[in-house]
Structure formats: C-alpha cells, structure tokens
DRENPA-3360 file (N, C-alpha, C; in nm, 2 decimals, always signed):
BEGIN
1 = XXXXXXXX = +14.59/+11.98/+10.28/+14.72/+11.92/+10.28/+14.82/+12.02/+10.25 ~ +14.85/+12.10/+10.29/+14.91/+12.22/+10.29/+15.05/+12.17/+10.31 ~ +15.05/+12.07/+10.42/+15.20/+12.02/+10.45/+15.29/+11.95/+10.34 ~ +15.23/+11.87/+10.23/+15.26/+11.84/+10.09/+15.29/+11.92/+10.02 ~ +15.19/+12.00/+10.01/+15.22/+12.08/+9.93/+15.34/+12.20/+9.97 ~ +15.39/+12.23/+10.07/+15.48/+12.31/+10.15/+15.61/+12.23/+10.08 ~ +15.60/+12.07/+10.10/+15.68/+11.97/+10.10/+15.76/+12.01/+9.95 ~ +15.68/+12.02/+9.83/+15.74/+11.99/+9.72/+15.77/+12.11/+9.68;
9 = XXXXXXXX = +15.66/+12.25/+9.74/+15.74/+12.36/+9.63/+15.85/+12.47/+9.66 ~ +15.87/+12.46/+9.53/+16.03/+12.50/+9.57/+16.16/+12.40/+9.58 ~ +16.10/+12.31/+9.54/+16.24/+12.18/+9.60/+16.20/+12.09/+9.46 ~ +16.29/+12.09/+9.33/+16.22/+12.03/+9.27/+16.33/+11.89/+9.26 ~ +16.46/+11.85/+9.33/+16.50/+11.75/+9.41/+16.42/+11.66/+9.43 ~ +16.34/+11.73/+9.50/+16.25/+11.63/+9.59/+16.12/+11.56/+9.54 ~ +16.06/+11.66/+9.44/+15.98/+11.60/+9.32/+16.01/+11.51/+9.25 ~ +16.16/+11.52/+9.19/+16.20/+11.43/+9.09/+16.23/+11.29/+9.18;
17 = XXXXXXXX = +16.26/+11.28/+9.31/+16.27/+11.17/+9.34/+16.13/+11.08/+9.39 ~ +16.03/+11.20/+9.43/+15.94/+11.10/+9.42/+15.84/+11.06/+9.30 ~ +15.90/+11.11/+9.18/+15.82/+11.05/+9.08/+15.92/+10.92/+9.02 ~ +16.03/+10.93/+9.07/+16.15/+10.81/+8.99/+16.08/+10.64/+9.11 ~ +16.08/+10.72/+9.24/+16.05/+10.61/+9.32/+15.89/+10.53/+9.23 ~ +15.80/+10.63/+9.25/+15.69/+10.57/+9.18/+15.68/+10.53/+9.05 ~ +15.78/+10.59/+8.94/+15.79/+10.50/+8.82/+15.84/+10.37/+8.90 ~ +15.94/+10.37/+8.96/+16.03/+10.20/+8.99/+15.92/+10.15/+9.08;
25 = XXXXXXXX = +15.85/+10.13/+9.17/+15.76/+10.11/+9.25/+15.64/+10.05/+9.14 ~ +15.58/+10.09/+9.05/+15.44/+10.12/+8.95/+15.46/+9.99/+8.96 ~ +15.55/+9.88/+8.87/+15.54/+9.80/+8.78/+15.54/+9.67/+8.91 ~ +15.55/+9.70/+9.01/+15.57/+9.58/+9.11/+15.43/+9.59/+9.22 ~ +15.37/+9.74/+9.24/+15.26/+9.78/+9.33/+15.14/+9.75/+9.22 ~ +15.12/+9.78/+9.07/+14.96/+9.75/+9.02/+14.97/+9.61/+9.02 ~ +15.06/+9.51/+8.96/+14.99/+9.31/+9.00/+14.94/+9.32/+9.14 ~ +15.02/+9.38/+9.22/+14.97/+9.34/+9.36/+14.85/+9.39/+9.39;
33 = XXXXXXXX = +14.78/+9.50/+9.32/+14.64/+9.55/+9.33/+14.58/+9.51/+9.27 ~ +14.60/+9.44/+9.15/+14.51/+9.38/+9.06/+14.45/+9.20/+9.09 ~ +14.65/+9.16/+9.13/+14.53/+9.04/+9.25/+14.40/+9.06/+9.32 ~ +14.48/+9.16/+9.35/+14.36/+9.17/+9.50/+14.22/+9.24/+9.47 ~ +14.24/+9.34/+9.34/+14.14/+9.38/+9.32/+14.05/+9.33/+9.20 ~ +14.03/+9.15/+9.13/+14.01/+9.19/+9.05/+13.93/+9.06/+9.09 ~ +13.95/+8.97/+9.21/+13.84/+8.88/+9.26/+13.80/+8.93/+9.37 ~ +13.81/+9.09/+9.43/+13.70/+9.15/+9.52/+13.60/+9.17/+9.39;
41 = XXXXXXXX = +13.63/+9.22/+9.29/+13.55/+9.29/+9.18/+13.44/+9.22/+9.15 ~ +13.51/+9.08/+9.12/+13.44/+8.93/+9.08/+13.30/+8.90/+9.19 ~ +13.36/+8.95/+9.32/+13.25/+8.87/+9.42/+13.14/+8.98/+9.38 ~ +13.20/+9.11/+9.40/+13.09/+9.21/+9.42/+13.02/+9.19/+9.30 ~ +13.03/+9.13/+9.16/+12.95/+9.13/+9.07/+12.86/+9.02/+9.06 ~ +12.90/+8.90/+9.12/+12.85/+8.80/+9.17/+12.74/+8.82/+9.31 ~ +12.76/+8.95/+9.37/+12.71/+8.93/+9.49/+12.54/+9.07/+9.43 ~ +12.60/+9.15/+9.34/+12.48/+9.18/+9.27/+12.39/+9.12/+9.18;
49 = XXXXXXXX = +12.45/+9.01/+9.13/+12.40/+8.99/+9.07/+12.28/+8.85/+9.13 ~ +12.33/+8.77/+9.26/+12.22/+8.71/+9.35/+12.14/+8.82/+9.39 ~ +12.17/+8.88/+9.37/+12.08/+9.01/+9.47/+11.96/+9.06/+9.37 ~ +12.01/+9.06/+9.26/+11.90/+9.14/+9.18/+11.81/+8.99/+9.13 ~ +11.84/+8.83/+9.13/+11.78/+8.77/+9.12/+11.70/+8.74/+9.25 ~ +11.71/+8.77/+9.36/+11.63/+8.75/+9.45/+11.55/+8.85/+9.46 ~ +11.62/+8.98/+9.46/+11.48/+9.08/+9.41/+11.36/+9.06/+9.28 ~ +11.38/+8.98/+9.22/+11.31/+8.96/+9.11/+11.22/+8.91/+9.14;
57 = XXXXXXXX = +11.27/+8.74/+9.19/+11.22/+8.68/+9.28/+11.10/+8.76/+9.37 ~ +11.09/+8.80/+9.44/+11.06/+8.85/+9.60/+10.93/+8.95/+9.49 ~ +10.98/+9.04/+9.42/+10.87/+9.10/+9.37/+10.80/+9.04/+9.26 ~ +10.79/+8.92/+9.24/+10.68/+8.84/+9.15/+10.60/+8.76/+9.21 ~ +10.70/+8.70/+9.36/+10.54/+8.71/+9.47/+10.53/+8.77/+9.51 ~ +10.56/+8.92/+9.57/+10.43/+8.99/+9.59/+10.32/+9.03/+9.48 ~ +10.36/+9.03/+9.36/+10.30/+9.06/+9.26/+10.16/+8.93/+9.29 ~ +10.21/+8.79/+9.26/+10.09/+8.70/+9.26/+10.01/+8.71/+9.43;
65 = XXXXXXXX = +10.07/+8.74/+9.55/+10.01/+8.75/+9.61/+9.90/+8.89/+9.61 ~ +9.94/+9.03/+9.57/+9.85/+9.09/+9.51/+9.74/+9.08/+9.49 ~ +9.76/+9.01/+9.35/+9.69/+8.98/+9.20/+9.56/+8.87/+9.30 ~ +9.61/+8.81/+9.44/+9.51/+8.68/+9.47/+9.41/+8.77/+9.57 ~ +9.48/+8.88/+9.61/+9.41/+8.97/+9.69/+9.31/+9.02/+9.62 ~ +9.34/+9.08/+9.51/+9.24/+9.18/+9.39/+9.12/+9.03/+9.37 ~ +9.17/+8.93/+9.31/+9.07/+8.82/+9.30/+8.99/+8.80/+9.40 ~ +9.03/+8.78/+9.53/+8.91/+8.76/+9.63/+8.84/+8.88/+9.66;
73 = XXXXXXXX = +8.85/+9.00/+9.62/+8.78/+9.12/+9.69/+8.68/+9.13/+9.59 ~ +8.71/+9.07/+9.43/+8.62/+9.12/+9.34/+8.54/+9.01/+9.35 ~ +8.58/+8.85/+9.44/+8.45/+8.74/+9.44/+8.36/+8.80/+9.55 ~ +8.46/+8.89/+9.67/+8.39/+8.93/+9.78/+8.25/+8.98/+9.72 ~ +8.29/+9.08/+9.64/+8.19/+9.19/+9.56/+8.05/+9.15/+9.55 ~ +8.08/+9.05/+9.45/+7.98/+8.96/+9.33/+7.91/+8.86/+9.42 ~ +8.00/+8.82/+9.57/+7.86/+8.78/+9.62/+7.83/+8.83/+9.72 ~ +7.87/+8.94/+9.78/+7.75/+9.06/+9.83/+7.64/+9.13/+9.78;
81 = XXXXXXXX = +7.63/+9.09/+9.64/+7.58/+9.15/+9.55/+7.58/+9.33/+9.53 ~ +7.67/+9.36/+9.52/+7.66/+9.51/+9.50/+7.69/+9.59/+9.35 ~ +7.61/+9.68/+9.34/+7.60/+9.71/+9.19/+7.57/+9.87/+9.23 ~ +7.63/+9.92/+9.09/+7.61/+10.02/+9.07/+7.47/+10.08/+9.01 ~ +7.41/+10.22/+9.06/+7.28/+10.24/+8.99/+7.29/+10.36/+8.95 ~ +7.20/+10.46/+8.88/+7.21/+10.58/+8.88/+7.20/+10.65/+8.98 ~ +7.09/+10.61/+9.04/+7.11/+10.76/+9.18/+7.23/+10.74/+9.27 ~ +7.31/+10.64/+9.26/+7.43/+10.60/+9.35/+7.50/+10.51/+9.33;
89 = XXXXXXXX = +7.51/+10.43/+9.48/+7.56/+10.36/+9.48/+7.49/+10.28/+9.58 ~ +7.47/+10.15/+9.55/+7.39/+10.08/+9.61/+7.45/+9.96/+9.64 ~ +7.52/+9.92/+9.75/+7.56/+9.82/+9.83/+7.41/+9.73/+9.92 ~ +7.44/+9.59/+9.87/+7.34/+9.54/+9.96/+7.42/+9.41/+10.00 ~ +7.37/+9.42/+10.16/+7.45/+9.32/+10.23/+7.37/+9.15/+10.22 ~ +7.37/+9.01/+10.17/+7.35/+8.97/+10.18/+7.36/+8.86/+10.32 ~ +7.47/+8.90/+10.39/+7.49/+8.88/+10.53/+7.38/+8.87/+10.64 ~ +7.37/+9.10/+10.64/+7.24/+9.13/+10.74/+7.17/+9.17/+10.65;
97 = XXXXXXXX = +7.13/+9.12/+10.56/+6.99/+9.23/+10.46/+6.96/+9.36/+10.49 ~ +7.04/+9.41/+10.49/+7.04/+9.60/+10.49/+7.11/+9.65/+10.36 ~ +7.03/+9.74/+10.35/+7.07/+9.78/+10.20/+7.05/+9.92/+10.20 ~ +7.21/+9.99/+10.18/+7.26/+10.10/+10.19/+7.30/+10.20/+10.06 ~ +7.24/+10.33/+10.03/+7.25/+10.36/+9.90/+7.29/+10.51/+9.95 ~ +7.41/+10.53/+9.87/+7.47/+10.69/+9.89/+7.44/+10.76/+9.78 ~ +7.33/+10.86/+9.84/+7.31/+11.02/+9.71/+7.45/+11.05/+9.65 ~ +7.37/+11.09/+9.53/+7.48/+11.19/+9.49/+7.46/+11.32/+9.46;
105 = XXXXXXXX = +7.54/+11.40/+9.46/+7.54/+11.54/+9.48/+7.49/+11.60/+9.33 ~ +7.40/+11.66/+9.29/+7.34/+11.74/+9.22/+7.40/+11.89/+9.20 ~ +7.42/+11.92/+9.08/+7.45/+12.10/+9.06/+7.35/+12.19/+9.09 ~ +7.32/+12.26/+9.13/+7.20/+12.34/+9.12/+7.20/+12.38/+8.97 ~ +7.08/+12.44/+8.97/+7.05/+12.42/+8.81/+7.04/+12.60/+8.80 ~ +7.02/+12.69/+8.88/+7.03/+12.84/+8.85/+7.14/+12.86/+8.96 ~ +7.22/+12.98/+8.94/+7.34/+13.03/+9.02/+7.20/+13.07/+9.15 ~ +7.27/+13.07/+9.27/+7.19/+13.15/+9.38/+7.19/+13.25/+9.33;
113 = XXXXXXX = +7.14/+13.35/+9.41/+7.10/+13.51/+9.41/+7.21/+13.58/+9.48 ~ +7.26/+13.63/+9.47/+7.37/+13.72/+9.51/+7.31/+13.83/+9.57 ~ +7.35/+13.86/+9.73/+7.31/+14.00/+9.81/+7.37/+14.15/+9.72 ~ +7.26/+14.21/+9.70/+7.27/+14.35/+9.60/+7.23/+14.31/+9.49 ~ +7.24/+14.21/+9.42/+7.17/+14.19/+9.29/+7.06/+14.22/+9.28 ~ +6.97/+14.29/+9.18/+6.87/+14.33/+9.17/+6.75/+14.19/+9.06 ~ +6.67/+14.18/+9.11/+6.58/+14.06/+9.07/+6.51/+14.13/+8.98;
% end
C-alpha cells in the first residue's frame, strides 16, 4: 500500500483530518457494527455449539456400534472353539472340522559357525 502511505507523508493536514473524521465517524460506525456483529456472534456460537452436540452424539454410536462388533467376534471365537496352546496357535473350525495350528519360531540354541572361525 505504498499509495497510502505516499498519501500521508509529508502532509500532516491530511493526517489530522483523517483522524478528526474517524474520531466524529467512531461513535456513530461501532452501534452499527455491534448490531450487526453481536447476533452474527450469537448464531455462530449457537451454531457450534449444535455441532459439537451432534458430534458427541455421532461418536457414542459409533462407539456402541464398535463395542457390538468386539462382542460378536469374541462370541464368534468361543464358538469356533479356538484356544491358545504352547506350541502355537491352534484354531479349530467347528464348521469344516479342520484344525489348523501355526509353529512358532524357536532361537537356536548355539550361534552358527562363522566361515574362518576355527572349531
């Protein structure tokens, strides 16, 4: 804004009249913004505040629909009958009677032998 700024310096005439205009101007232009701004203010606090009640809303059923998902996968479970054992994991289908058990992986119990190491 270089053009303002061009406008005022140097001319201090011209400064003083436009701070006299906006003192005489102030007292008649803030009611007129405060009407207007003070039931925009109202809605938008109104308009958050449906808002965060419907979010509240909206995420306490998903929450119980969740919570009904976790319940039927753990009835799923219990009657598939699957259980945990030591060598694994042992899923058995009461469906097709196949019964499926995953190893588990063992450390070796000495380091390998390393090429050049002498035995």
């Amino acid at each position: 804004m270089a053009g303002l700024d061009d406008l005022f310096k140097g001319n201090i005439v011209m400064g003083l009249a436009v701070g006299v205009g906006v003192a005489i101007l102030a007292p008649v232009v803030v009611p007129i913004l405060a009407s207007v701004g003070k039931p925009l203010a109202k809605s938008m606090i109104k308009s958050g505040m449906l808002l965060y009640e419907k979010s509240r809303e909206t995420a306490a059923e998903l929450g119980e629909v969740f919570e009904d998902l976790v319940a039927e996968a753990k009835v799923e479970l219990e009657g598939e009958g699957s259980a945990v054992t030591a060598g694994g994991i042992a899923v058995a289908s009461t469906q097709v009677g196949v019964s499926v058990t995953a190893p588990t992986v063992e450390s070796p119990s000495e380091e390998p032998a390393r090429p050049g190491d002498a035995a």
